[in-house]
Each structure stands twice: as structure tokens, then as C-alpha cells.
C-alpha positions in Angstrom: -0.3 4.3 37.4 -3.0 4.2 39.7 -6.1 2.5 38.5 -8.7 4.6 39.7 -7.0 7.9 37.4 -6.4 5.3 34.8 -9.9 4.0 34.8 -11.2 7.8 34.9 -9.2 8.5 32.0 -10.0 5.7 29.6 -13.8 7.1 30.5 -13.2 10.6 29.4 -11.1 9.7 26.1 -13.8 7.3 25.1 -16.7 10.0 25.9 -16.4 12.4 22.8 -15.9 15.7 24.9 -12.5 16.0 23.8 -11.2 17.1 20.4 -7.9 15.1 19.5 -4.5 17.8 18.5 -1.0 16.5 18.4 2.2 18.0 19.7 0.7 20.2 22.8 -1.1 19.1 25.8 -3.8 21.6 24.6 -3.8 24.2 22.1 -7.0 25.8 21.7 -9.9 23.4 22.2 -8.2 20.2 20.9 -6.2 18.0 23.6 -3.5 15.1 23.8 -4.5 12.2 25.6 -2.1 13.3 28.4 -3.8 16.7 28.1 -7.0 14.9 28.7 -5.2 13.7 32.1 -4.3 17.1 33.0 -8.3 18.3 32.8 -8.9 15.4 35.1 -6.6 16.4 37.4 -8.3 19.8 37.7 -5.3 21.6 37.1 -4.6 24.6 35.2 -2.5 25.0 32.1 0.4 27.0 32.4 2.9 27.5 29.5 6.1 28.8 31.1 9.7 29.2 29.7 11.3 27.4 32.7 10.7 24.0 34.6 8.1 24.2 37.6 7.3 21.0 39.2 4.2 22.8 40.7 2.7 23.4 37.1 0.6 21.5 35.2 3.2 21.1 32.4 6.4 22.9 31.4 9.0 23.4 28.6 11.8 21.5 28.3 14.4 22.7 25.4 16.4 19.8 24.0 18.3 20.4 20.8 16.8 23.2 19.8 13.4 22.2 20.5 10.4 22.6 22.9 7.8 20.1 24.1 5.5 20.1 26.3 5.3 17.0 29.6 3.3 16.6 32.1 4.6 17.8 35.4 6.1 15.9 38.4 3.6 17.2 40.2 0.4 15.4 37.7 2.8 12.2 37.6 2.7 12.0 41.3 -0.7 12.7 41.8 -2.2 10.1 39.1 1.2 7.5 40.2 2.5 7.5 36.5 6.5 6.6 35.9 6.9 8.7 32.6 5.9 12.3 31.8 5.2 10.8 28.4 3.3 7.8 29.0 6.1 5.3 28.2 5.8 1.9 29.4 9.1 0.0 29.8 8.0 -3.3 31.0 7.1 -3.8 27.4 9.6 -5.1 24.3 12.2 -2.1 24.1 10.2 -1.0 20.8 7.8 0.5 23.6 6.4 3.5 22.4 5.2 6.2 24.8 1.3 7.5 24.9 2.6 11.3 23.2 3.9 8.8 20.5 1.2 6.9 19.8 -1.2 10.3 20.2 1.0 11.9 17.8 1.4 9.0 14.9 -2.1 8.8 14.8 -3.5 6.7 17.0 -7.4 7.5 17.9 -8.1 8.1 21.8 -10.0 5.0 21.9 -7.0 3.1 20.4 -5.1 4.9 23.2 -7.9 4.2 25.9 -8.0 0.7 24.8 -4.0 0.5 25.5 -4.4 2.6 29.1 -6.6 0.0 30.3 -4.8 -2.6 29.1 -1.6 -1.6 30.5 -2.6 0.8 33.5 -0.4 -0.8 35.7 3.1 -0.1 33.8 2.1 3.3 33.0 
């Protein structure tokens, strides 16, 4: 990832504007900590039924199921790897940043690990 979006990031989850949710990149006025990424971006959110690389996030149906990812579009403009957050130059019990903002994990817990590990993301 590139460290400058990293570094803006890690500001904004640690700043209190943002109400944590789980499972959507925002529903209402509560936010994933990729969600957070997207605001940053200054994109807007756009819930479609088909994949659209121009689009700040899309569906993706897999087993019966829908989830929403960041876009190729947000990955290439912030330099992430993963439209998740993993990072797989860690132990192959790596966990991905929707995981660990899903499970529980605070965004400062989360900001903490961003600018730890900005590099791999």
C-alpha cells in the first residue's frame, strides 16, 4: 500500500468521526475500516448487482452469498494487493483487515496494525 493513503487512513480511524458497523463498507452512518478508505478516496458508494471496476465497491455472489469489496479501481488508486486487506507476507494464519473489522477488533486496534504493516497491505 502506499504510505501516504496508509498514513491518511490510520489518521481518520483514530479521529472519532467514524462510527464502526461490520459486514458493509457503510450502511447507514456506521463504516468498516475499508469503508473508511473509501471516504478518503472521495468516492462515492454505489451498491450494484454486477461487478464494476469503476465503482467504489461491488457485489460479488459466492455460495449463495453477497459481500461487499473494495474495487480495483480504490485498490489501484491507494496501491493495496487485496480487496480485503489481507496481508500474505505474514504466517499463513493472516487474517484480512474485513476480518479483523468484523471479529471485533476496534479501529484503533486496526489503525495500530495499518501502520504497522502498510507496506504488505
Amino acid at each position: 500500500m502506499k504510505k501516504s493513503w496508509a498514513m491518511k487512513w490510520v489518521k481518520a480511524l483514530r479521529s472519532g468521526k467514524y462510527k464502526q458497523g461490520k459486514e458493509y463498507l457503510k450502511r447507514e452512518d456506521r463504516y468498516c475500516c475499508l469503508g473508511v478508505l473509501c471516504e478518503l478516496t472521495g468516492n462515492k458508494f454505489v451498491k450494484m448487482d454486477w461487478y464494476d471496476k469503476e465503482n467504489v465497491y461491488y457485489i460479488k455472489k459466492s455460495k449463495g452469498n453477497e459481500e461487499t469489496t473494495l474495487s480495483p479501481s480504490i485498490m489501484k488508486k491507494v496501491g493495496m494487493c487485496s480487496d480485503k486487506g489481507d496481508n500474505y507476507n505474514l504466517d499463513s494464519n493472516h487474517s484480512s483487515l474485513v476480518d479483523m473489522n468484523d471479529s471485533g477488533k476496534s479501529f484503533k486496534q486496526i489503525a495500530n496494525y495499518i501502520k504497522k504493516h502498510w507496506k504488505d497491505l
